[in-house]
LOFIBA-439666 format. One record per residue: x, y, z of N, C-alpha, C in turn; residue number from 1. Coordinates in nm, 4 decimals. Atoms other than C-alpha are relative to their C-alpha. Layout:
residues N
[[X Y Z] [X Y Z] [X Y Z] NUM]
...
//
This chain:
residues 195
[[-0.0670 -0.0785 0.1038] [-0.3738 1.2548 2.9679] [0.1470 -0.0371 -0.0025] 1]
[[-0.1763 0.0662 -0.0089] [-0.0054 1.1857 2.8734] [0.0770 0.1125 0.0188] 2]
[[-0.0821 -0.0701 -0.0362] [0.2617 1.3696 2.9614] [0.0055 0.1079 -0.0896] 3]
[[-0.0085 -0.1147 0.1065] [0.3334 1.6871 2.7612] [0.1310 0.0071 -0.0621] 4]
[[-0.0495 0.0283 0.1980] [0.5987 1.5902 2.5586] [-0.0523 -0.1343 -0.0827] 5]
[[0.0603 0.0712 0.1249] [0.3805 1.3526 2.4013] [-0.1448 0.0478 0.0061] 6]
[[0.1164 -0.0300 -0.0263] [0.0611 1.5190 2.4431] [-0.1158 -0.0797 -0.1468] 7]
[[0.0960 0.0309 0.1033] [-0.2391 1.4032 2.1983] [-0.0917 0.0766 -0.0715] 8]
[[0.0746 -0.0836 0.0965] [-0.3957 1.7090 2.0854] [0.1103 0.1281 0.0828] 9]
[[-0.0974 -0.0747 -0.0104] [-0.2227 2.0536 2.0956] [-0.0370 0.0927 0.2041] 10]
[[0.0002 -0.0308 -0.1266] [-0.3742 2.1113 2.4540] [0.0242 -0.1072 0.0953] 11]
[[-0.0898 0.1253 -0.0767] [-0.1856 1.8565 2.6708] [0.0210 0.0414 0.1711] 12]
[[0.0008 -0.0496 -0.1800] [-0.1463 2.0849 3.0331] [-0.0681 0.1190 0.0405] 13]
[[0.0126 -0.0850 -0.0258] [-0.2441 2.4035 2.9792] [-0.1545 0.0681 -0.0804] 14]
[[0.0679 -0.0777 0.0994] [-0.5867 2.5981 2.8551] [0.0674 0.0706 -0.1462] 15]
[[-0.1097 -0.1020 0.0915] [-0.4976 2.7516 2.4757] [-0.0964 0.1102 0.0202] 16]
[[0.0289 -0.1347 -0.0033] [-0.5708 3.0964 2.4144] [-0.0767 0.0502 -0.1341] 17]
[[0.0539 -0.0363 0.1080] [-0.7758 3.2213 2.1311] [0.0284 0.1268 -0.0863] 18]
[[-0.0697 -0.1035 0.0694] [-0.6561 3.4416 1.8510] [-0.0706 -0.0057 -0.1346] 19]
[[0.0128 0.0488 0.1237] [-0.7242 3.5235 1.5033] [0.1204 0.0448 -0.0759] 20]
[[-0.1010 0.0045 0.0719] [-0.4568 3.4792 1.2191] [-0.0560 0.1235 -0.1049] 21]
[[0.0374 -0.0640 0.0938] [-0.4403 3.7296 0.9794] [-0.0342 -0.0920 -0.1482] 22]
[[-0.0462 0.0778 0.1096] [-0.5407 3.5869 0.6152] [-0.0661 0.0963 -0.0916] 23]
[[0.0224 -0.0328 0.1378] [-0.5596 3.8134 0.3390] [-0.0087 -0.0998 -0.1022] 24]
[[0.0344 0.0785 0.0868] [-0.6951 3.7342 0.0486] [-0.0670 -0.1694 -0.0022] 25]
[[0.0935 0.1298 -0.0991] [-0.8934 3.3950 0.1918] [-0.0883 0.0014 -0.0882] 26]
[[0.0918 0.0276 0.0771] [-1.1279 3.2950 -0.0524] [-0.0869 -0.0996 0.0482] 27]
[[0.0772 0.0530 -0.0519] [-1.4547 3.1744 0.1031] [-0.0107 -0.1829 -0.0326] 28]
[[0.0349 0.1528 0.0285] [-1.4902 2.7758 0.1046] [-0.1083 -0.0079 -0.0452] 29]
[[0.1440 0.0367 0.0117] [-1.7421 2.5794 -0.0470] [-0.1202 -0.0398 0.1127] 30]
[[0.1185 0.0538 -0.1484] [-2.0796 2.4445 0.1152] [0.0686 -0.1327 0.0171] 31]
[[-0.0752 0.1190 -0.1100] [-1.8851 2.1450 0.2304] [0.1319 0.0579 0.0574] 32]
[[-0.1035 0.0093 -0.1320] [-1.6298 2.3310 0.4124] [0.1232 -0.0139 -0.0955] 33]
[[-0.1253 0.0000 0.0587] [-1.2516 2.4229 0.3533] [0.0508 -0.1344 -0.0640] 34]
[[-0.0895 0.1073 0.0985] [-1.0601 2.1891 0.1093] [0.1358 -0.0282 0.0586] 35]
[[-0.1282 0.0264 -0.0869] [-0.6994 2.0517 0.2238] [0.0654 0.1170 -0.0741] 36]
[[-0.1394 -0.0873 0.0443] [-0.5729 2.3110 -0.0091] [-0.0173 0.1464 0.0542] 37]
[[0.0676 -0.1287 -0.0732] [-0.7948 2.5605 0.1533] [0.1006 0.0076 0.1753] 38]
[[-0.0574 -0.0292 -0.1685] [-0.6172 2.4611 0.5277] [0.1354 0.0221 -0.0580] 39]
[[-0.1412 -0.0246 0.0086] [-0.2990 2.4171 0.3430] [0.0442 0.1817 -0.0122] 40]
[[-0.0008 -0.1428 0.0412] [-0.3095 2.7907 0.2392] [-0.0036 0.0861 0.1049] 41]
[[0.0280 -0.0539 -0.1384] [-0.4381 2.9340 0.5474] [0.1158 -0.0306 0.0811] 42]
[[-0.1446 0.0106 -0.0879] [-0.1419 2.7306 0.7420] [0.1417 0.0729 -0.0496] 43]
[[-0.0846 -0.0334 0.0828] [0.0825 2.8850 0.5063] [0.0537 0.1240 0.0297] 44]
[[0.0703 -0.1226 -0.0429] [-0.0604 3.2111 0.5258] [0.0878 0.0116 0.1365] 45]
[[-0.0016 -0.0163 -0.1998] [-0.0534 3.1995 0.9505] [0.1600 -0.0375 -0.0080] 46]
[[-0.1556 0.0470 0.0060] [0.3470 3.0527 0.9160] [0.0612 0.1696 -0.0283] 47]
[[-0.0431 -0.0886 0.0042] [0.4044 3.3857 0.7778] [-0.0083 0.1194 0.0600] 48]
[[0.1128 -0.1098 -0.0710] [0.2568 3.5823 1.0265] [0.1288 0.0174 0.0953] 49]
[[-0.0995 -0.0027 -0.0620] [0.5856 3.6980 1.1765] [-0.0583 0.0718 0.1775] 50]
[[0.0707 -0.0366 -0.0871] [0.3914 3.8790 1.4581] [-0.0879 -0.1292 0.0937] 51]
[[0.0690 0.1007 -0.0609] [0.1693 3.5906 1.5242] [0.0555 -0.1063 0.0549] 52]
[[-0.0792 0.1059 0.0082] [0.4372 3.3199 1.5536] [0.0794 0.1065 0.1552] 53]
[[-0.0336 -0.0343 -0.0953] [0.5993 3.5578 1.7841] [-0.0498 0.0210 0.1584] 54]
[[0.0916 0.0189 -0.1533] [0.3277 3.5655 2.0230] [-0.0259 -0.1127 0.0804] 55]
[[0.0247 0.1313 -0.0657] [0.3391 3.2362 2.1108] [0.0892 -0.0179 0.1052] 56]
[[-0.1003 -0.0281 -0.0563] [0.5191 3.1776 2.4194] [0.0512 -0.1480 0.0381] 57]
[[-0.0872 0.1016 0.0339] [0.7504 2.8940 2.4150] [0.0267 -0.0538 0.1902] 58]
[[-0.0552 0.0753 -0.1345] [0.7832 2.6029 2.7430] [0.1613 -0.0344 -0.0682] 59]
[[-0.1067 0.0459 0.0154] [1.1454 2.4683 2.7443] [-0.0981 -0.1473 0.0270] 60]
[[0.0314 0.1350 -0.0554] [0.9492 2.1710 2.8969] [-0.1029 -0.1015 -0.0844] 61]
[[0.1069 0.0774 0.0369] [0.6449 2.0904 2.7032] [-0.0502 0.1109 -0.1042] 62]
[[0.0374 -0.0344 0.1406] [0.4491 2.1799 2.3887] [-0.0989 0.1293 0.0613] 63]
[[0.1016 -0.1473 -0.0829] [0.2257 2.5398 2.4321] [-0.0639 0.0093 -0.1554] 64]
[[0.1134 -0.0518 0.1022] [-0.0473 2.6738 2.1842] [-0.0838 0.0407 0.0117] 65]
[[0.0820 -0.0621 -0.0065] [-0.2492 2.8974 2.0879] [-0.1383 -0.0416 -0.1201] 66]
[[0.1132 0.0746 0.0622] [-0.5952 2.8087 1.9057] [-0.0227 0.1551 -0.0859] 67]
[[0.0638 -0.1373 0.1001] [-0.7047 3.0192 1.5868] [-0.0704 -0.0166 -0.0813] 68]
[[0.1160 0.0191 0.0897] [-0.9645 3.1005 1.3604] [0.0094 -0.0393 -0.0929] 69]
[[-0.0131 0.0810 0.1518] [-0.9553 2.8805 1.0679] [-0.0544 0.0324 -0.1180] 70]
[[0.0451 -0.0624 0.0896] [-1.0886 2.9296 0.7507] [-0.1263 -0.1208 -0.0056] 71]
[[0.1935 0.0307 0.0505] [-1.4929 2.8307 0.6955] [-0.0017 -0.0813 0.1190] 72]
[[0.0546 0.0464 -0.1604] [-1.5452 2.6923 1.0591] [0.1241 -0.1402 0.0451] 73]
[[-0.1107 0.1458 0.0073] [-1.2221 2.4558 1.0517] [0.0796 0.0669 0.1891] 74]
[[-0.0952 0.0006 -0.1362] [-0.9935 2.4131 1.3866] [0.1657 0.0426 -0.0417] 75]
[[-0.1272 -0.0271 0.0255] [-0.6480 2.5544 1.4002] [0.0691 0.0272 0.1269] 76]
[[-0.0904 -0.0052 -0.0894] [-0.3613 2.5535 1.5838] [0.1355 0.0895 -0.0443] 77]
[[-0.1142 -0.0691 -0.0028] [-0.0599 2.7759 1.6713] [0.1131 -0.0826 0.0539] 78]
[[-0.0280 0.0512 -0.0621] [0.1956 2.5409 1.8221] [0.1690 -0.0016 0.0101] 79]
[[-0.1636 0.0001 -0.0860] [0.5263 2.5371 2.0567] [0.1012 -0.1369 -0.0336] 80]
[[-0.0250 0.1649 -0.0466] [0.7503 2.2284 2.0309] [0.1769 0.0087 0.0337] 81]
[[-0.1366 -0.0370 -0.0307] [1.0489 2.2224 2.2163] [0.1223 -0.1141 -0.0180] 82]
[[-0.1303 0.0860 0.0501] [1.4019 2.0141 2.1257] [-0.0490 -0.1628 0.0933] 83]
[[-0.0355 0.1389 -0.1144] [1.3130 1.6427 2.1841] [-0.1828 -0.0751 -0.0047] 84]
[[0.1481 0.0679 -0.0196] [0.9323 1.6234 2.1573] [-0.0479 -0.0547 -0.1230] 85]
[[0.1005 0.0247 0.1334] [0.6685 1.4814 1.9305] [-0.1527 -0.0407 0.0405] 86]
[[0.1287 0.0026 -0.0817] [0.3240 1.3763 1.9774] [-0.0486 -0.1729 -0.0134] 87]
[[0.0323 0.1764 -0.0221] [0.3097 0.9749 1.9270] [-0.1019 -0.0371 -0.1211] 88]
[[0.0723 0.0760 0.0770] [0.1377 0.7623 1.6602] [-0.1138 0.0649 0.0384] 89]
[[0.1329 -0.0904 0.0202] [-0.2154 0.9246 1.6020] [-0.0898 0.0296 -0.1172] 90]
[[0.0770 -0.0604 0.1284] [-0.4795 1.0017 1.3599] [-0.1119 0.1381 0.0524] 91]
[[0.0808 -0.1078 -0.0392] [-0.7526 1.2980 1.3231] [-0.1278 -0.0586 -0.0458] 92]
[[0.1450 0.0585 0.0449] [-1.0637 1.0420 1.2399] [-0.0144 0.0532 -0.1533] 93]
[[0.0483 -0.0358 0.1639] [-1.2331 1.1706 0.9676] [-0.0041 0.1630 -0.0222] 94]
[[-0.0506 -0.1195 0.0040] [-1.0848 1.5261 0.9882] [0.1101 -0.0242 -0.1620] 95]
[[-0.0781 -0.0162 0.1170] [-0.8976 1.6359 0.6744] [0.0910 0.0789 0.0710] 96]
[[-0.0641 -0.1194 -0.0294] [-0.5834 1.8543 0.7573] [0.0921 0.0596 -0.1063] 97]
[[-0.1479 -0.0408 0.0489] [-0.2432 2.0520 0.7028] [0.0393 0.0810 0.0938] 98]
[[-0.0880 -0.0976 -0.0369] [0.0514 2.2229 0.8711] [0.0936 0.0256 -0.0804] 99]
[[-0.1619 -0.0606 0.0547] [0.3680 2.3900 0.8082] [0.0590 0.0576 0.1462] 100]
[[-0.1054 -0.0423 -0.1236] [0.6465 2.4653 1.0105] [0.0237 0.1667 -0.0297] 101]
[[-0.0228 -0.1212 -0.0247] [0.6842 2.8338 1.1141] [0.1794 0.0196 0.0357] 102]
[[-0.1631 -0.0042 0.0002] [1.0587 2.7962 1.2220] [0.0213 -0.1606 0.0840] 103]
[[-0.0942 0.1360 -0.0261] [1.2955 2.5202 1.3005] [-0.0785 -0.0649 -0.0853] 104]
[[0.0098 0.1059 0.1357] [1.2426 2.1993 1.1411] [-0.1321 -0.1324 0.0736] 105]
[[0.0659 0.0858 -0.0268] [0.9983 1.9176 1.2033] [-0.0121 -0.1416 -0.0885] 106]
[[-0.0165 0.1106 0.0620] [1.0051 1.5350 1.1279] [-0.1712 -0.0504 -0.0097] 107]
[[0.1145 0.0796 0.0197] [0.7070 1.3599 0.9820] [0.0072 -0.1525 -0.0364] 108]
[[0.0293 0.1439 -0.0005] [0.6266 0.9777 0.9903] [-0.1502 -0.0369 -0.0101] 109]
[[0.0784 0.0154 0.0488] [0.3756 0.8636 0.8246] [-0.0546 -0.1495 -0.0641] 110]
[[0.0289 0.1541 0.0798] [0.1700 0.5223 0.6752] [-0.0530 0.0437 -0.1302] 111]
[[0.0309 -0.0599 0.1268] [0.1214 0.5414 0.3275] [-0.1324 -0.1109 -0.0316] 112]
[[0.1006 0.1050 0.0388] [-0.2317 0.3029 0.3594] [-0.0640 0.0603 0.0875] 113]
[[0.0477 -0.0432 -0.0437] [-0.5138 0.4012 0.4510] [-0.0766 -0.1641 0.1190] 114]
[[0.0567 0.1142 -0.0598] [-0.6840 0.1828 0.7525] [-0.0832 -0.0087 0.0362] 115]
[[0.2139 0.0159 -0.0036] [-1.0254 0.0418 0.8545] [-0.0098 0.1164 0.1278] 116]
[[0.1111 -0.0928 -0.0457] [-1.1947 0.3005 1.0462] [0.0082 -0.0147 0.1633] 117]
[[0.0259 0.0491 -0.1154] [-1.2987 0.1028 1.3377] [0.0031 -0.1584 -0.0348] 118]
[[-0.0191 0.1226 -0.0107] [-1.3247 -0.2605 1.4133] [0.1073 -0.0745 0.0525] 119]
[[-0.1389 0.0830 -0.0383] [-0.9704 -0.3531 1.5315] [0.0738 0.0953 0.1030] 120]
[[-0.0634 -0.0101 -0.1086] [-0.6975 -0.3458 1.7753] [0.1113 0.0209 0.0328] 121]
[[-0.1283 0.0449 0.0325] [-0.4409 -0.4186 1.6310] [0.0121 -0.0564 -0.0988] 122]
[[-0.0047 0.0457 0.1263] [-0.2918 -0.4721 1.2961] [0.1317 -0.0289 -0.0350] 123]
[[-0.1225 -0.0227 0.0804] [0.0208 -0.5597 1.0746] [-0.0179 0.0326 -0.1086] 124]
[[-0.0317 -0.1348 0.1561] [0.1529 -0.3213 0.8746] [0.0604 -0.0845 -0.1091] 125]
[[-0.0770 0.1007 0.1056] [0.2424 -0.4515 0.5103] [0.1776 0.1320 -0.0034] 126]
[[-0.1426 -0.1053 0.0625] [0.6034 -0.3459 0.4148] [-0.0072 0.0985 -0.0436] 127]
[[-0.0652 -0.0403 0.0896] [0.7241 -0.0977 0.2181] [-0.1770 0.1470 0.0316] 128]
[[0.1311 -0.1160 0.0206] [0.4152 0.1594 0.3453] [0.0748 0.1715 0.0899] 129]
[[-0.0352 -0.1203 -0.0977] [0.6104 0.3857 0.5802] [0.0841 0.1434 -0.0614] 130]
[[-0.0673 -0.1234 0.0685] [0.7107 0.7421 0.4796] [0.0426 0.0605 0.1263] 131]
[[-0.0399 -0.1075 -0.0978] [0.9133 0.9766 0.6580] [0.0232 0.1519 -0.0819] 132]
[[-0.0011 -0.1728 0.0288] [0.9014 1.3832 0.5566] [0.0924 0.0883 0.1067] 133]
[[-0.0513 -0.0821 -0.1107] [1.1481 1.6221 0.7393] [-0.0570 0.1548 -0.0727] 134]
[[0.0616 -0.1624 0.0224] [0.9885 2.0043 0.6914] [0.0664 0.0824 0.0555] 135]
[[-0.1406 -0.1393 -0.0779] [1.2179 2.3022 0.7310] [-0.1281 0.1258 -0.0035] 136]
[[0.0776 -0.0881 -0.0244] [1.0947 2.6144 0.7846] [-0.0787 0.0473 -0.1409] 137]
[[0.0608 -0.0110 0.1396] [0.8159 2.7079 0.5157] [-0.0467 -0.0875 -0.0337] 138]
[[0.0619 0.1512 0.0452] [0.7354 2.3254 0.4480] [-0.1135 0.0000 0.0477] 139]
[[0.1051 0.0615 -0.0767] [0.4097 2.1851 0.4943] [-0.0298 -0.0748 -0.0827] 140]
[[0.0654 0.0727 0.0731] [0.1890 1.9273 0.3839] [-0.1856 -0.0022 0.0616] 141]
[[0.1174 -0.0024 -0.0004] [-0.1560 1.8406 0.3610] [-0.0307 -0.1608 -0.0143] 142]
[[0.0316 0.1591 0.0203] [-0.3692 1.5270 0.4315] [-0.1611 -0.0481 -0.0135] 143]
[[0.1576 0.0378 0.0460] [-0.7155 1.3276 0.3860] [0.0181 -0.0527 0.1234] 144]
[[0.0175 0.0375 -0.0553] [-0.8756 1.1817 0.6146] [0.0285 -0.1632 0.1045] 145]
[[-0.0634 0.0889 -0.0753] [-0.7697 0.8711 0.8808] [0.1282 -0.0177 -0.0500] 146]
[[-0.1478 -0.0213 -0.0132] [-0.3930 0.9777 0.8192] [0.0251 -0.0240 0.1177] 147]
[[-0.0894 0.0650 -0.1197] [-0.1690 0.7827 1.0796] [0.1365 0.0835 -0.0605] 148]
[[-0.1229 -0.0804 -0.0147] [0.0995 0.9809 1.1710] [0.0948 0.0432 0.1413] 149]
[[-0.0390 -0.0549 -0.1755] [0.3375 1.0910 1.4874] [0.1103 0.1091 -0.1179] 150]
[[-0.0728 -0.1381 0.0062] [0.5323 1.4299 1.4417] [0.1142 0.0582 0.0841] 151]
[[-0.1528 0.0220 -0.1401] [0.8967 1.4907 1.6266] [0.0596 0.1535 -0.0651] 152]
[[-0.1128 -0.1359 0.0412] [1.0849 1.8025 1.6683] [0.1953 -0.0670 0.0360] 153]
[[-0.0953 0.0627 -0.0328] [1.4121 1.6217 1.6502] [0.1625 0.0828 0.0100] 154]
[[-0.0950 -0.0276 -0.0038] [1.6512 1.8766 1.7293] [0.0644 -0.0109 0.1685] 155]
[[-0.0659 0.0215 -0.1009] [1.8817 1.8825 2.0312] [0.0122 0.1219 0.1144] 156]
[[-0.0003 -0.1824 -0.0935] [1.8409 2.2896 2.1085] [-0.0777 0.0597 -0.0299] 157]
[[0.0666 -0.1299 0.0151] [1.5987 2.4636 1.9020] [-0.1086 -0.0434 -0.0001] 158]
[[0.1745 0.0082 -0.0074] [1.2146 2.4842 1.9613] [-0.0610 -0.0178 -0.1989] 159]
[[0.0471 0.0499 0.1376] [1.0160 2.4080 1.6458] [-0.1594 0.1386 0.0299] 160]
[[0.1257 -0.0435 -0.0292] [0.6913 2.6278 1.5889] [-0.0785 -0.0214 -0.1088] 161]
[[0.0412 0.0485 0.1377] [0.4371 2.5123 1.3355] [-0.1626 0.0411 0.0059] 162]
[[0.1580 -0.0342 0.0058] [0.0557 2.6064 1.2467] [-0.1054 -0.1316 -0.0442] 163]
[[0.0910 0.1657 0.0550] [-0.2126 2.3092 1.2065] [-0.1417 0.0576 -0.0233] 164]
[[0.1539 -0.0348 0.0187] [-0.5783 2.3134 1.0806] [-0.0858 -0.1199 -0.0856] 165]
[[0.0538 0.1363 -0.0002] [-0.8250 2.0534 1.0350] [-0.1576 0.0384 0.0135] 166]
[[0.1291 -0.0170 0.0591] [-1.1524 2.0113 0.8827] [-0.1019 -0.0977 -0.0355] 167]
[[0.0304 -0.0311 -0.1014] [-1.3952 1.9143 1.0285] [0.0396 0.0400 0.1169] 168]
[[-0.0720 -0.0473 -0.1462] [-1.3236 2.0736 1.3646] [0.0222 -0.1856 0.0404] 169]
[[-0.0694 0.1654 -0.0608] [-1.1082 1.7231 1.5550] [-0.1619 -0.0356 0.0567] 170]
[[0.1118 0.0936 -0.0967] [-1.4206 1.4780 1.6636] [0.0475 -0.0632 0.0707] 171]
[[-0.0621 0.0895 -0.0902] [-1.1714 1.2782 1.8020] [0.1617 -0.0348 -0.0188] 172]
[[-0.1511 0.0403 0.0519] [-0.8179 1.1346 1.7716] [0.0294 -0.1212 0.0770] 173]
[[-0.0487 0.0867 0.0007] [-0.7043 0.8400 1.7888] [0.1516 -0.0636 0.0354] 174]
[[-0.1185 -0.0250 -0.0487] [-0.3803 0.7267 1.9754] [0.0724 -0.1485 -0.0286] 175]
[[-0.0654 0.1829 -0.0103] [-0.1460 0.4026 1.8903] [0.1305 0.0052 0.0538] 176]
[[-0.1481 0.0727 -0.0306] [0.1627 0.2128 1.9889] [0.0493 -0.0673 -0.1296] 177]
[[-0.0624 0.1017 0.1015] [0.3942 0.0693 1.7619] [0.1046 -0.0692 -0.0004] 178]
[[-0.0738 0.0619 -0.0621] [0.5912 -0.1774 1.7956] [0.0746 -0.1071 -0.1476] 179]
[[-0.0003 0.0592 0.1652] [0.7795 -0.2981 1.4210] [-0.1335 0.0003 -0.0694] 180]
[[0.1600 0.0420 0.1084] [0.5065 -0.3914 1.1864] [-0.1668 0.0112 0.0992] 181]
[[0.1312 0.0377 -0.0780] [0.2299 -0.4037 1.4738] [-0.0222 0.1415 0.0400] 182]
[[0.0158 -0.1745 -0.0801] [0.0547 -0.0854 1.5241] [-0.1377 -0.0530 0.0774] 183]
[[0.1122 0.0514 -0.0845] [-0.1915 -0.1477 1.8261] [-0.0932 0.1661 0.0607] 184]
[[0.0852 -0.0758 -0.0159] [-0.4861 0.0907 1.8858] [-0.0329 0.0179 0.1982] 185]
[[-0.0108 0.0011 -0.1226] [-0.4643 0.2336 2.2313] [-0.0630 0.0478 0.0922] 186]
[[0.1042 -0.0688 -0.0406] [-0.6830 0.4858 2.3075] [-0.0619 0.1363 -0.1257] 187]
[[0.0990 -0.1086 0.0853] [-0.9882 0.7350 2.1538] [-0.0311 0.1479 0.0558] 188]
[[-0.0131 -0.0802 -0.1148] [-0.9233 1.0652 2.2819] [-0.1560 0.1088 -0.0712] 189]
[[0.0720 -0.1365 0.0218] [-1.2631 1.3404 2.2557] [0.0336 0.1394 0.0380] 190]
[[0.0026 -0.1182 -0.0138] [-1.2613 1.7000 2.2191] [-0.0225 0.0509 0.1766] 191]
[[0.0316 -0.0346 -0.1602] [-1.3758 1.7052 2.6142] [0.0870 -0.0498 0.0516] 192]
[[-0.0831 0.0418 -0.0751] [-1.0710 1.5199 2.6694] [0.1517 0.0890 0.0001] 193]
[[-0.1059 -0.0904 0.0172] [-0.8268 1.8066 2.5543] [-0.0321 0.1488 0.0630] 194]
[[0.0799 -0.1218 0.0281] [-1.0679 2.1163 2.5959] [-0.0025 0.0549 0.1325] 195]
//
């Protein structure tokens, strides 16, 4: 497992804790399961949950979270992030998601191409694909499936706290290096490897 300020899923040292978010008004998903606008909403929702956000209890050292009930059988997260961390190049397989930041601010980095699946090891990136997003408090976004991404709380003092949810529940995640244009495939982390 990697250290816990780069952890690879939101349980990195510690068991999380199980909770449910409040979500009024929640309008049942279809038979395939919440939509991104369905997690986006729900993360939205849970961001405002001034109670819930407060219960979380914050490392100075490393990322903390609590696990919550999602909307139509999806995975969610409550999550800590303290001045300095992020979680490293990564995808959620063939998970759909979304967060939002609950307070402080959070940086997003992102590839704007989608990439093969499986089969490789290592690739170069074409130009002109890389996005970066900074999210203040209230921001979020939403994504499709094999989104490459790493996530940084880039402040110098204040903790970051943000809500995540992802649909299918994570099958797996995916971990890279990057190194300029070369993003190299490093490891395949399972649900039994966070849990």
């Amino acid at each position: 497992m990697p250290s816990p300020s780069t952890p690879t899923s939101p349980s990195a040292s510690t068991p999380p804790a199980t909770r449910t978010a409040a979500s009024p008004g929640e309008s049942g998903p279809g038979a395939s399961g919440p939509t991104v606008a369905d997690l986006l909403a729900f993360v939205r929702r849970a961001a405002e949950d001034t109670a819930l956000i407060a219960s979380l209890p914050l490392d100075p050292e490393g990322r903390t979270w609590l696990r919550l009930e999602g909307p139509g059988g999806s995975e969610a997260w409550l999550i800590g992030w303290p001045p300095g961390t992020g979680t490293g190049w990564h995808d959620h397989a063939e998970s759909t998601g979304a967060f939002t930041v609950a307070t402080g601010a959070l940086r997003e980095h992102s590839l704007a191409a989608r990439l093969p699946a499986d089969g490789w090891k290592s690739l170069e990136l074409d130009e002109g694909i890389d996005r970066t997003r900074q999210l203040a408090t209230g921001q979020g976004r939403g994504f499709g499936r094999h989104h490459v991404h790493e996530v940084l709380n880039e402040s110098e003092h204040e903790h970051a706290v943000s809500v995540h949810a992802y649909y299918p529940p994570l099958p797996q995640i995916r971990r890279y290096s990057r190194t300029g244009a070369v993003l190299r495939l490093e490891q395949t982390e399972r649900p039994e490897d966070w849990q």
